[in-house]
PDB file as gemmi writes it, atoms N, CA and C in Angstrom:
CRYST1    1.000    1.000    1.000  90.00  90.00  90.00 P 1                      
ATOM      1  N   UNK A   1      54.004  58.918  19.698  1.00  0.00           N  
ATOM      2  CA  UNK A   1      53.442  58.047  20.718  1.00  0.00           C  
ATOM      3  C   UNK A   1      54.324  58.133  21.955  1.00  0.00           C  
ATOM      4  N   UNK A   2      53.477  58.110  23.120  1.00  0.00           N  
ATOM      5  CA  UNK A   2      53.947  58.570  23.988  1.00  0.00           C  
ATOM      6  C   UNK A   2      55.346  57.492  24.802  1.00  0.00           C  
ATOM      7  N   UNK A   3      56.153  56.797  25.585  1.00  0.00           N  
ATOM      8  CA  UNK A   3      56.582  56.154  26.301  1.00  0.00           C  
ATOM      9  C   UNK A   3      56.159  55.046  26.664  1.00  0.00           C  
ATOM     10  N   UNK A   4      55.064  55.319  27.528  1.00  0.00           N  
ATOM     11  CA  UNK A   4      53.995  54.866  28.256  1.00  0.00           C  
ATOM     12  C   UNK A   4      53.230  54.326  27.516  1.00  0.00           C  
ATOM     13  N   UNK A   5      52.603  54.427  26.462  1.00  0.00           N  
ATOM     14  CA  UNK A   5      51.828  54.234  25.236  1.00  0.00           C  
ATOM     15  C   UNK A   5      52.413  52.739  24.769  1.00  0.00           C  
ATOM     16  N   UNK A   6      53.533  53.261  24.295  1.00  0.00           N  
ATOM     17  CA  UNK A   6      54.537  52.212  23.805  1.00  0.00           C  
ATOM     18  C   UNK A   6      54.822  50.699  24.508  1.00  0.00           C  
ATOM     19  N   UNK A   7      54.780  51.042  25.823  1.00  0.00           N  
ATOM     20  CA  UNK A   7      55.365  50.236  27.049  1.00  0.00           C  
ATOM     21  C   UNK A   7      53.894  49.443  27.217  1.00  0.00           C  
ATOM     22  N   UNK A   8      53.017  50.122  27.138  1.00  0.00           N  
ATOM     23  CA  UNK A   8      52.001  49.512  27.519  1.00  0.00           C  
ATOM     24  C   UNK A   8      51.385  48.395  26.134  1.00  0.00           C  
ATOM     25  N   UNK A   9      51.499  48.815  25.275  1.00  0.00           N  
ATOM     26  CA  UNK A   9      51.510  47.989  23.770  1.00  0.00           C  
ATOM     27  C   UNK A   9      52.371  46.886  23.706  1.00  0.00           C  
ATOM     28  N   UNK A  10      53.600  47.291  24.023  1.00  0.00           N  
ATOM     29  CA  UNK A  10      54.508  45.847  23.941  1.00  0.00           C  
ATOM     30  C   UNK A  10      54.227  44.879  25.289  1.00  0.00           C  
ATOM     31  N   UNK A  11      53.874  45.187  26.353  1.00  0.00           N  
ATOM     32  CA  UNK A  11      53.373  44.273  26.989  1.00  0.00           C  
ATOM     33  C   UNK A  11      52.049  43.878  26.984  1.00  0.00           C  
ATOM     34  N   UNK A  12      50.894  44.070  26.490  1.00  0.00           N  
ATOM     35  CA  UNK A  12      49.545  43.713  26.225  1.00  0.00           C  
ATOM     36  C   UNK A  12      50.460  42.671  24.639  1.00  0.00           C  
ATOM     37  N   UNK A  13      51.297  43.116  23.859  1.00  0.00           N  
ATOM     38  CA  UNK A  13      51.389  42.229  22.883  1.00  0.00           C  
ATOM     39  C   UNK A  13      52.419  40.978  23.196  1.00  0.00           C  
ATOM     40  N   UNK A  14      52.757  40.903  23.827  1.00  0.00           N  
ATOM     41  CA  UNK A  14      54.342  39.944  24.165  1.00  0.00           C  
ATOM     42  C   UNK A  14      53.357  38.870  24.723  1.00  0.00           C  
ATOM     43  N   UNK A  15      53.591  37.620  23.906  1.00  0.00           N  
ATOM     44  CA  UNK A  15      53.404  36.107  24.593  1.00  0.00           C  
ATOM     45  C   UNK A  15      54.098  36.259  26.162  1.00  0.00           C  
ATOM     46  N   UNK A  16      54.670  36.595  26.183  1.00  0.00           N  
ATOM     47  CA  UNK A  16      55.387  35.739  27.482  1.00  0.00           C  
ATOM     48  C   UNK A  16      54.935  36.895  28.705  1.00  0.00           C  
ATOM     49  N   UNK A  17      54.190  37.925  28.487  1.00  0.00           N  
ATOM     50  CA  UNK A  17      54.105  38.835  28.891  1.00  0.00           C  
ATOM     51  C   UNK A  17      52.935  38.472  30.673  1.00  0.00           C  
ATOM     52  N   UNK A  18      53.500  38.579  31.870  1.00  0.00           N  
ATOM     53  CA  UNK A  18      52.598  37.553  32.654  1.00  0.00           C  
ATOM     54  C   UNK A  18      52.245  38.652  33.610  1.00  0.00           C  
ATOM     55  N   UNK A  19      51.409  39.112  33.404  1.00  0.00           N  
ATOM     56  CA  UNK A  19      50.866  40.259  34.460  1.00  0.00           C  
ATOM     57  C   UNK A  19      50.633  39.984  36.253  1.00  0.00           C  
ATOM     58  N   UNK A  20      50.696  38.943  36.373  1.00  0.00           N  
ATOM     59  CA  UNK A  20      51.073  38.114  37.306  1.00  0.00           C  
ATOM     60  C   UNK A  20      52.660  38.545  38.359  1.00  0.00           C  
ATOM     61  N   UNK A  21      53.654  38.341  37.245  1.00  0.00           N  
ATOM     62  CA  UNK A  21      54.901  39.012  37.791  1.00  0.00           C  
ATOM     63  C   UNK A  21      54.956  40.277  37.950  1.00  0.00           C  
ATOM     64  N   UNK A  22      55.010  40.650  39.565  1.00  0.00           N  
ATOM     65  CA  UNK A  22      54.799  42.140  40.105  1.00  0.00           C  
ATOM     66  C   UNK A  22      56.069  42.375  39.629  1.00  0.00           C  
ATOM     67  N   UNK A  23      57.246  41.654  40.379  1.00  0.00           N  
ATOM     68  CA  UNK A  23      58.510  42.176  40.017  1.00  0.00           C  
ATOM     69  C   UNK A  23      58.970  42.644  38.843  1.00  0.00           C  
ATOM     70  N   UNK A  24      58.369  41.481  38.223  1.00  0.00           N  
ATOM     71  CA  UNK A  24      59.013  41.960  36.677  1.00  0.00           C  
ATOM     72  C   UNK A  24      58.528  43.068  35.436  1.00  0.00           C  
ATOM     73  N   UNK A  25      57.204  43.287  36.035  1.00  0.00           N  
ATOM     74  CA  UNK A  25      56.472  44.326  35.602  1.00  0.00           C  
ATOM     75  C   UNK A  25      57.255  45.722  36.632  1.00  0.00           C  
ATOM     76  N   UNK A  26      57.501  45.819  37.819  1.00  0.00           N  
ATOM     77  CA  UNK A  26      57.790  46.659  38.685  1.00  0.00           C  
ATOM     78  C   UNK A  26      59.493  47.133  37.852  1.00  0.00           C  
ATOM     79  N   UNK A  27      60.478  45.827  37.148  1.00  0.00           N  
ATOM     80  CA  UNK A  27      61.429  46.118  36.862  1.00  0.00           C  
ATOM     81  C   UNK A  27      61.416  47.060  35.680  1.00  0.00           C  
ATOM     82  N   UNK A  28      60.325  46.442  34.699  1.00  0.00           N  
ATOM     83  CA  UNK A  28      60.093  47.198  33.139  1.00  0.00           C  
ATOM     84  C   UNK A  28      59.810  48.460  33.481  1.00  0.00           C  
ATOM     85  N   UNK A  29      58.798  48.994  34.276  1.00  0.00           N  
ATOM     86  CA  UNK A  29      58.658  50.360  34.312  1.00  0.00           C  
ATOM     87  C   UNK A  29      59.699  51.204  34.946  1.00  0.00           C  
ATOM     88  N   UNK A  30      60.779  50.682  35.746  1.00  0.00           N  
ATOM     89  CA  UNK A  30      61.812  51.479  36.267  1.00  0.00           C  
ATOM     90  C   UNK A  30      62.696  51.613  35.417  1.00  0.00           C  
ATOM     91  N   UNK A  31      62.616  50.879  34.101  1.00  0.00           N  
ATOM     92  CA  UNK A  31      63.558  51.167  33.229  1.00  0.00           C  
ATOM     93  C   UNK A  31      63.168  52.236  31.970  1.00  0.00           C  
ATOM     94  N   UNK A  32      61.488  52.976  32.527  1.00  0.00           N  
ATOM     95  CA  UNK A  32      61.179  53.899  31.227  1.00  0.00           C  
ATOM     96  C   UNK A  32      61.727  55.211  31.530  1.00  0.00           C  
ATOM     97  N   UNK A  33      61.874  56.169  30.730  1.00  0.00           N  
ATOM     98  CA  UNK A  33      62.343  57.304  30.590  1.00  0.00           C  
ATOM     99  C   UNK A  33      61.047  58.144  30.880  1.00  0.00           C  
ATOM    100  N   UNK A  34      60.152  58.548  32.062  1.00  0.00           N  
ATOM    101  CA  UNK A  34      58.938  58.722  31.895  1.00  0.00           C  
ATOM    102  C   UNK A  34      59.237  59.209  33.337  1.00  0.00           C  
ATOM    103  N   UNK A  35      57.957  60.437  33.751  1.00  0.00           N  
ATOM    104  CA  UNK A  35      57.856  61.652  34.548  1.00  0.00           C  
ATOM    105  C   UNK A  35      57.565  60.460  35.643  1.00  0.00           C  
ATOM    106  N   UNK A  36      57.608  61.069  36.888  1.00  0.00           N  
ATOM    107  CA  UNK A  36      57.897  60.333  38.217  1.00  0.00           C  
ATOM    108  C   UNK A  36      56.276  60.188  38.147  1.00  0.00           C  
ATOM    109  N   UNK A  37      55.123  60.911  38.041  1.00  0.00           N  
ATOM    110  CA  UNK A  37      53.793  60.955  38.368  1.00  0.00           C  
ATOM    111  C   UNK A  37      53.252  59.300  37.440  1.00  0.00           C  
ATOM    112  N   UNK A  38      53.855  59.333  36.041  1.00  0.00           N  
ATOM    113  CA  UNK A  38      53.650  58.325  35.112  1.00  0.00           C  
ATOM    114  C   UNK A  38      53.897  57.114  36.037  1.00  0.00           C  
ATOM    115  N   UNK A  39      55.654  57.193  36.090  1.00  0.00           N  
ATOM    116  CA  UNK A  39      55.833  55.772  37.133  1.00  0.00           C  
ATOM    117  C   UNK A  39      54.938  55.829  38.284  1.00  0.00           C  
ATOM    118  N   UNK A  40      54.477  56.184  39.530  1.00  0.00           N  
ATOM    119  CA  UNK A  40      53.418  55.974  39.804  1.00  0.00           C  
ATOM    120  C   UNK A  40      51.823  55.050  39.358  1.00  0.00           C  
ATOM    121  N   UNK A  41      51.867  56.414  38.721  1.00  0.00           N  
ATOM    122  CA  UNK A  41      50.693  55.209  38.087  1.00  0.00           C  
ATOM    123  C   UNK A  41      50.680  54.084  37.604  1.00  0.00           C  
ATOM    124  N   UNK A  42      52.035  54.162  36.962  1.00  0.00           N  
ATOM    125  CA  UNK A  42      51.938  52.424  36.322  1.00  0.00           C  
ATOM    126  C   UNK A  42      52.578  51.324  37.444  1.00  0.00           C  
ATOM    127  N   UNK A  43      53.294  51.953  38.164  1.00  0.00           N  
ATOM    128  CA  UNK A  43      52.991  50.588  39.549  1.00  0.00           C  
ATOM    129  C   UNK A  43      52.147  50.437  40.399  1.00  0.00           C  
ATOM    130  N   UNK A  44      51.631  51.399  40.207  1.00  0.00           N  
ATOM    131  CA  UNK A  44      49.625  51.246  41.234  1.00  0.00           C  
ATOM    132  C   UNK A  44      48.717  50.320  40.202  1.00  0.00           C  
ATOM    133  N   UNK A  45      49.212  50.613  39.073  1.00  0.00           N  
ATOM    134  CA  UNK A  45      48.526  50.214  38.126  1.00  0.00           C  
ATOM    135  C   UNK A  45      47.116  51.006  37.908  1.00  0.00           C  
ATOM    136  N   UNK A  46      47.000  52.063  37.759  1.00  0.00           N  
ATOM    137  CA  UNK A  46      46.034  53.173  38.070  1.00  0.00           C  
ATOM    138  C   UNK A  46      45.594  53.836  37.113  1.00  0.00           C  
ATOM    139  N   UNK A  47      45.084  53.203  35.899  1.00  0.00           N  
ATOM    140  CA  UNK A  47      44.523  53.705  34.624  1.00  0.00           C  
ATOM    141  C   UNK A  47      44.182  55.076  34.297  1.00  0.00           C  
ATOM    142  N   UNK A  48      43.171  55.423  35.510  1.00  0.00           N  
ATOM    143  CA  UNK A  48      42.626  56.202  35.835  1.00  0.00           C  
ATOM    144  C   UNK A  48      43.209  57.441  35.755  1.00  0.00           C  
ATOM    145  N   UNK A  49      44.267  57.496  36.746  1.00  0.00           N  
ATOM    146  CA  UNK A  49      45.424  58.601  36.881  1.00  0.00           C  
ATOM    147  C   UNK A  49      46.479  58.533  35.917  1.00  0.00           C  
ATOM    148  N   UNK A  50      47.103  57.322  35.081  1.00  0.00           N  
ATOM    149  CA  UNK A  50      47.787  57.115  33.615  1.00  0.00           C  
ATOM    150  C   UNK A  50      46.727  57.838  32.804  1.00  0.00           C  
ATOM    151  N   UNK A  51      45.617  57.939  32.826  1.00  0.00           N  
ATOM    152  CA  UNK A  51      44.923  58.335  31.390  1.00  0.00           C  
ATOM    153  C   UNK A  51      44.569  59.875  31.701  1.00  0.00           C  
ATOM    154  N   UNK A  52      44.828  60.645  33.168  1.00  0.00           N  
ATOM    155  CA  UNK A  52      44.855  61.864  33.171  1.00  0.00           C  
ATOM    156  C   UNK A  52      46.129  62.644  33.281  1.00  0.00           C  
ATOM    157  N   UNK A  53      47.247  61.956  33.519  1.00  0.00           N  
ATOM    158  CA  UNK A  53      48.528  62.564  32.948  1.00  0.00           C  
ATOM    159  C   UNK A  53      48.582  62.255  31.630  1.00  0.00           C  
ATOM    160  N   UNK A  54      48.135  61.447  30.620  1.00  0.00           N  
ATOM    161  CA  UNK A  54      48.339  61.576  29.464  1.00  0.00           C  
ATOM    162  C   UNK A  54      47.553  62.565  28.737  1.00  0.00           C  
ATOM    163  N   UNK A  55      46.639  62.692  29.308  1.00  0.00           N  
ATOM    164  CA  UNK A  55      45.513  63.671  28.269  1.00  0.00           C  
ATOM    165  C   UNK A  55      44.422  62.644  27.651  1.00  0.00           C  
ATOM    166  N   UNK A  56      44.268  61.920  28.181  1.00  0.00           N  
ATOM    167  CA  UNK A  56      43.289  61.046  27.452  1.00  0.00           C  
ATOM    168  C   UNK A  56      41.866  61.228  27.625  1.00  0.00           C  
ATOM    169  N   UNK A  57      41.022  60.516  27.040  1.00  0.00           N  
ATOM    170  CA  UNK A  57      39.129  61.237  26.752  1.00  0.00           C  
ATOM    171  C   UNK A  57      38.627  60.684  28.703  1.00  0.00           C  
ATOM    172  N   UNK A  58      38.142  61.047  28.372  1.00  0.00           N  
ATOM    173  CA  UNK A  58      37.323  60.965  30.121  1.00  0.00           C  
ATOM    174  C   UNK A  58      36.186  59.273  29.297  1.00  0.00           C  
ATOM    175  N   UNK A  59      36.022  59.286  28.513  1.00  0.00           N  
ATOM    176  CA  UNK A  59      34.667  58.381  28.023  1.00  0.00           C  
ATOM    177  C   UNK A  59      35.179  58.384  26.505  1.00  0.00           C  
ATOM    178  N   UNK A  60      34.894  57.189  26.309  1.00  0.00           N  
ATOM    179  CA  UNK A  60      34.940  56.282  24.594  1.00  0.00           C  
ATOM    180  C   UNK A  60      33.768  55.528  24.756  1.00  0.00           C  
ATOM    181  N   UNK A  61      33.084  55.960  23.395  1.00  0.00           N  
ATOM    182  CA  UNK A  61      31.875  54.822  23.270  1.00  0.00           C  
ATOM    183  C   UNK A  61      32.489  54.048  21.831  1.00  0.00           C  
ATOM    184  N   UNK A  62      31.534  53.203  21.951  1.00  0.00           N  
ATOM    185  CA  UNK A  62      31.729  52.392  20.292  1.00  0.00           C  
ATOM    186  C   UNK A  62      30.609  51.712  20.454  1.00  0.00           C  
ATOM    187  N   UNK A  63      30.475  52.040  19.182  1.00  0.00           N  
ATOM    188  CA  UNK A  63      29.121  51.391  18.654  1.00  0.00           C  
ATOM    189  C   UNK A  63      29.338  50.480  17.448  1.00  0.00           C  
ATOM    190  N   UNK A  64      28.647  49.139  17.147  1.00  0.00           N  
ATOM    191  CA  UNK A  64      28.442  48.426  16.490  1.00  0.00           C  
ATOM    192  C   UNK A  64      27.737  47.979  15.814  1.00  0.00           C  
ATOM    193  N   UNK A  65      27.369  48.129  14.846  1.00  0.00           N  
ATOM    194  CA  UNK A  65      26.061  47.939  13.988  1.00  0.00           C  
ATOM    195  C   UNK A  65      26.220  46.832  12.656  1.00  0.00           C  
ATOM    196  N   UNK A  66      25.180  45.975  12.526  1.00  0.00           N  
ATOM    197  CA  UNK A  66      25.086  44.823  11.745  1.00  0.00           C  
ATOM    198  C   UNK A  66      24.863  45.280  10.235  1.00  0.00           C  
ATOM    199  N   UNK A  67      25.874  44.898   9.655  1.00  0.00           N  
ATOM    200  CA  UNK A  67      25.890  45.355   8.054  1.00  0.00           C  
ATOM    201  C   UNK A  67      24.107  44.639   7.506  1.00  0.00           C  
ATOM    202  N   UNK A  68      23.797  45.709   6.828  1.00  0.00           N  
ATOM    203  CA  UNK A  68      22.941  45.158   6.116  1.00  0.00           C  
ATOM    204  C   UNK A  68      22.379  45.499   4.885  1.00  0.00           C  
ATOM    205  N   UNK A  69      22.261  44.370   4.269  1.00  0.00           N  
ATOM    206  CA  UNK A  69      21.781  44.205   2.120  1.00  0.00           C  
ATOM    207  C   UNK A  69      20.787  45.172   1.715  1.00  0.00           C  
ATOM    208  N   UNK A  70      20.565  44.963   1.323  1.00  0.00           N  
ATOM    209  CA  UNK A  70      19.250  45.484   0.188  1.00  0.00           C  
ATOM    210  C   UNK A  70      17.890  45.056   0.978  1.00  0.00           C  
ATOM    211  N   UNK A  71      17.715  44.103   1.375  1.00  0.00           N  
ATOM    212  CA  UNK A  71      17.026  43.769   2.044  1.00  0.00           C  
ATOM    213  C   UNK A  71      16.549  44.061   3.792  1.00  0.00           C  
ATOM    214  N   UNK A  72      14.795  44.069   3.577  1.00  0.00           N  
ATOM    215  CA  UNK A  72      14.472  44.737   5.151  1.00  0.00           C  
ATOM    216  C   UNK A  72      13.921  43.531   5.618  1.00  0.00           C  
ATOM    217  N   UNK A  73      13.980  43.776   7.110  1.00  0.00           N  
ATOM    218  CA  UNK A  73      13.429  42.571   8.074  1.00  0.00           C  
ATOM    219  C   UNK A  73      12.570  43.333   8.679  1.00  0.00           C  
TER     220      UNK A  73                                                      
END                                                                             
């Protein structure tokens, strides 16, 4: 798992975690070990361009479907 991956997990999971604080979000990412293009993106906050330096899918679907018995409606 990537840096970035990581960084981004522990702050989506951290209670105290306040997306609100530029600074303090601006401080966490200056402290990752991660390519200058990465930092970028993650202080633009730029998904977009984070998910094409990572290699990530262009599109995710999910689909959801209602379990169902033995029985038809």
């Amino acid at each position: 798992m990537s840096d970035v991956i990581r960084f981004l997990e522990a702050q989506g999971a951290s209670p105290g975690f306040n997306p609100a604080s530029r600074q303090a979000y601006v401080d966490a990412v200056d402290t990752l070990a991660i390519d200058e293009p990465q930092r970028q993106a993650l202080h633009a906050r730029d998904a977009d361009a984070l998910n094409a330096l990572l290699g990530g899918r262009d599109r995710m679907c999910c689909i959801v479907m209602r379990y169902q018995t033995g029985e038809s409606r």
